[in-house]
N, C-alpha and C positions, 0 to 999 in steps of 0.2 A: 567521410568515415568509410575505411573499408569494410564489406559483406562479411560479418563474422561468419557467415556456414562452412562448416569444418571444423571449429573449433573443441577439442576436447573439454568437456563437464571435469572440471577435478573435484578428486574426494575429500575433503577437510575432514574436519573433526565435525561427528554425526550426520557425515555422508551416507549413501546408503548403499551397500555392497555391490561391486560393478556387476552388470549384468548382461545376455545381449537385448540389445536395443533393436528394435522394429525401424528400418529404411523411413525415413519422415514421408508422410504424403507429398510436400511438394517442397521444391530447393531454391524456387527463384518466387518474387512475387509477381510475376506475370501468372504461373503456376497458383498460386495460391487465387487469383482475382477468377481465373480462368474456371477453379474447380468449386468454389464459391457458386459462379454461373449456372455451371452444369450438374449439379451435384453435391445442395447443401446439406445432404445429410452424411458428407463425407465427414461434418464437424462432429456429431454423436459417435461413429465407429472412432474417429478419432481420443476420443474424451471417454469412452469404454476401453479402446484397447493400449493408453495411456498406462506408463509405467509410475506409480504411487510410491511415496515411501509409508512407512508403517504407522505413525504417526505424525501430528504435526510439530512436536517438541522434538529434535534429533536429541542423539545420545546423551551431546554435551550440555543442553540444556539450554542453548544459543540460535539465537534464530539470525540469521541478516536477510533482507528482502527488499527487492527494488520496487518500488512502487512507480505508476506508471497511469494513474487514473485522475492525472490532471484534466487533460482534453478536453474528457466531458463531459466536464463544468467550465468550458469556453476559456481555461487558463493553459494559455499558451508560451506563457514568455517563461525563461530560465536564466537566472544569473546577469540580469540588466537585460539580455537580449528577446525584444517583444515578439520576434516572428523565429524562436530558437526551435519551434516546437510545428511547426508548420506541415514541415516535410516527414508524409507518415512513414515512408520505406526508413529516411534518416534515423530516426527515433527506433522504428523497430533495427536496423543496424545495430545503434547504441544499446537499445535493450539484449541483444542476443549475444553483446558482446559481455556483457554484466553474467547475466544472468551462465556464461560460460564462466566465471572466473572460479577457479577454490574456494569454496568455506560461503557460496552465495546458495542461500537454503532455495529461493525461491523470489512469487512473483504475488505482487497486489494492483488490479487491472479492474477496468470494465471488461464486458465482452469479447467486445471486438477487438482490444489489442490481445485480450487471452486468446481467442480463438485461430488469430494470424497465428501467433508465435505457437500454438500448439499444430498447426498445420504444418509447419515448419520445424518440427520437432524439438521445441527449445525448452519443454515442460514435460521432457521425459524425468522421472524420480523428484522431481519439485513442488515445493510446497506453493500450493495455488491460495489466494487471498480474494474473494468476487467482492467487488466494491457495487452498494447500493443505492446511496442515495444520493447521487449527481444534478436533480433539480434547482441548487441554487444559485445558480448562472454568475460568474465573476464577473462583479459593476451592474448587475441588472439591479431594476429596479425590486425585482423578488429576490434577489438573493441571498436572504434570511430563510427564505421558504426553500428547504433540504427534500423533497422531495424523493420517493424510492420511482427515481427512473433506470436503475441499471438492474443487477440481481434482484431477484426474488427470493424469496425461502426456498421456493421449490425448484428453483432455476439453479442453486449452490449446491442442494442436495444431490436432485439430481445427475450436476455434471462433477459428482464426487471431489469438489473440493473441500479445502479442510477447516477454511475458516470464512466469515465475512464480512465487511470491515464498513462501519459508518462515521459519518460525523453530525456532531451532532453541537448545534453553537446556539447557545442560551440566551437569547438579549429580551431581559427582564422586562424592556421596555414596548415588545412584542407580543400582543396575544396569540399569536398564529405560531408560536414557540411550543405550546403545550400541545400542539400535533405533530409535531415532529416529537416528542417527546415518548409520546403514547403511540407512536407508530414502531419508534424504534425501541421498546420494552417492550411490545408484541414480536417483533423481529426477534428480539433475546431472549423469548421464553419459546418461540418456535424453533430455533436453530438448536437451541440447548435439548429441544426435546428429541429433535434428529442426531445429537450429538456431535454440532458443528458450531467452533468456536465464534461466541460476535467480538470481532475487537472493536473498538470504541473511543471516538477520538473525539473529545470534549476541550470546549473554548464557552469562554465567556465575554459576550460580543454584542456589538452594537453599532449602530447607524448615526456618523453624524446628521444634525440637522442641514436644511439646505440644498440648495443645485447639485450632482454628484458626487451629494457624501457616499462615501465608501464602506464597508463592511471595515470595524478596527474588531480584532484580537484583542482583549486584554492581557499581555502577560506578564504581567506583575506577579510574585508568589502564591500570595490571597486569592485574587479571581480564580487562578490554576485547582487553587486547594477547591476552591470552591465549586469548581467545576466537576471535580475528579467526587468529591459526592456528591452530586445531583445526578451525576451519567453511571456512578456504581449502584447506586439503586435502580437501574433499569430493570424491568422484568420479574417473571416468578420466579427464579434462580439465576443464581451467578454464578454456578458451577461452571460454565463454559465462558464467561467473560475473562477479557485483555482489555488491557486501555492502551492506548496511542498517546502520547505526551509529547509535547512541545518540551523544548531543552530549554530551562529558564535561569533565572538566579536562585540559590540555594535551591536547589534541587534535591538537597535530601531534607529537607522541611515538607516541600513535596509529596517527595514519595512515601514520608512518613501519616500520609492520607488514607492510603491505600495497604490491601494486603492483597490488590490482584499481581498478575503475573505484566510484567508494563513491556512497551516495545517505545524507542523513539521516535519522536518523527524528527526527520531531517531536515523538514521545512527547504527554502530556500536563501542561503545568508548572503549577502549583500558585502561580508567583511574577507578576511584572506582565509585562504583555506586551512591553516594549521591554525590559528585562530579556534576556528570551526571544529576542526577533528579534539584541539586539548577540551572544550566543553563538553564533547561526545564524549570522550576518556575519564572523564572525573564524573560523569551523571552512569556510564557502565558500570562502575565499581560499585555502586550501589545495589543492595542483596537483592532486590525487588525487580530492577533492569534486566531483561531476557534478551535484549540485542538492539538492532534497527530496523527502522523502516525508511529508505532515504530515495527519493526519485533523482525529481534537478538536482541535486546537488554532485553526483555523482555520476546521473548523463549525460550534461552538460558542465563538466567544470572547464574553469579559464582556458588551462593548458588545449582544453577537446580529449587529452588521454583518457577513455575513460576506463580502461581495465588498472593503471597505476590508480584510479581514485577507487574502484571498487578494490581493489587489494588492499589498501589501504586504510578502510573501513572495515575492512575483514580482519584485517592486524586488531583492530580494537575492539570487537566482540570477539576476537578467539584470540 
């Protein structure tokens, strides 16, 4: 992939008015590893003298956003490819090339990939997404157990981002379900009381029996439905909740669950890519759908183009 720096941010619809932008602290990652070393408090001037847009809904009422907070939950692989995700400079590459295209609002990350790409000036005027709870290790043995090892309440506030984003996967069969539960409806009545969106990304799920069973999704409509109220009651208030949804069959049965504000997830699909986008297109039309949240699928697709597959996704929320 070539080094996207240089690349112009374009204005889509509910962009936010060009401005001048501040010289990035560093241009190459040699720079970036180097000023990390010498000088980590270059990350807070960084994340203070950050250019914000005004809100986190743009004008048109459409969000798109690359998300980028696989890693660290140990899921590495994209699009059949297990080691796609290895090469951290690569990935950041592919992110700054996304995250430069029109009509791309923003980013949902852990730390450390936010904090690279804000070194590198790629979250100037973007909407920032802190992802929290990364503890359930993909194929471990805990990996039911969502633990908040990335963001904090006070770590999203105060690096003035605007929203932040859990998952949260229900397996009935699991007593250690109902702390993940009550951790993350404390999260939702603390974020709402800072005035900082929790989005919310509910599955109903479970553990075959046996040597290396694996974490299955259920997404069948029902479980979906099912999920989407067990995770809208989270918290003292839902004034500031979003849910994150998986794209399933009858998807407006669905979202006929809900009266929050929903964003997709892009998952990773396994089938051809226009396949993939006509699902995205018939689940957007829906009153309820405010855009995407898509990572592999669009950092990694088949071709490797990946500003033709972020364009492209941009064509079907705007």
């Amino acid at each position: 992939m070539p080094d996207a720096a240089g690349l112009a941010v374009g204005a889509g619809p509910g962009a936010p008015v060009p401005r001048d932008v501040a010289a990035p602290l560093c241009r190459t990652y040699e720079e970036v590893t180097e000023l990390r070393a010498r000088d980590p408090r270059a990350v807070r001037r960084a994340l203070d003298a950050r250019g914000r847009r005004p809100s986190f809904v743009p004008a048109d009422g459409r969000l798109m956003l690359v998300a980028a907070d696989h890693p660290a939950r140990g899921a590495l692989a994209a699009q059949g490819r297990p080691t796609a995700m290895h090469d951290r400079r690569e990935m950041l590459d592919r992110l700054r090339t996304a995250l430069a295209r029109p009509g791309v609002d923003g980013l949902l990350a852990t730390a450390d990939v936010a904090e690279d790409l804000l070194l590198l000036g790629a979250l100037e005027d973007k909407v920032v997404v802190a992802s929290m709870n990364r503890g359930g290790l993909a194929g471990s043995a805990f990996e039911l157990d969502d633990r908040m090892t990335g963001y904090d309440v006070r770590g999203v506030v105060e690096a003035g981002f605007d929203a932040a984003k859990m998952l949260n996967r229900v397996d009935l069969g699991d007593p250690g379900t109902v702390a993940m539960l009550e951790t993350a409806g404390r999260a939702v009545t603390d974020l709402a009381r800072a005035g900082v969106v929790a989005m919310l990304e509910p599955f109903m799920s479970s553990r075959p029996e046996g040597p290396g069973g694996r974490v299955v999704n259920d997404l069948s409509p029902e479980a979906v439905i099912r999920s989407v109220h067990i995770t809208q009651g989270l918290g003292a208030t839902s004034a500031y909740t979003w849910l994150k949804l998986p794209v399933v069959e009858e998807m407006e049965r669905v979202m006929a669950a809900t009266t929050l504000p929903t964003l997709l997830l892009g998952g990773d699909p396994t089938g051809a890519p226009e396949e993939t986008y006509a699902r995205w297109r018939s689940a957007l039309a829906l009153p309820a759908v405010r855009g995407l949240v898509v990572g592999r699928t669009l950092l990694y697709p088949p071709d490797d183009d990946v500003a033709g597959a972020v364009d492209t996704a941009v064509s079907l929320v705007r």
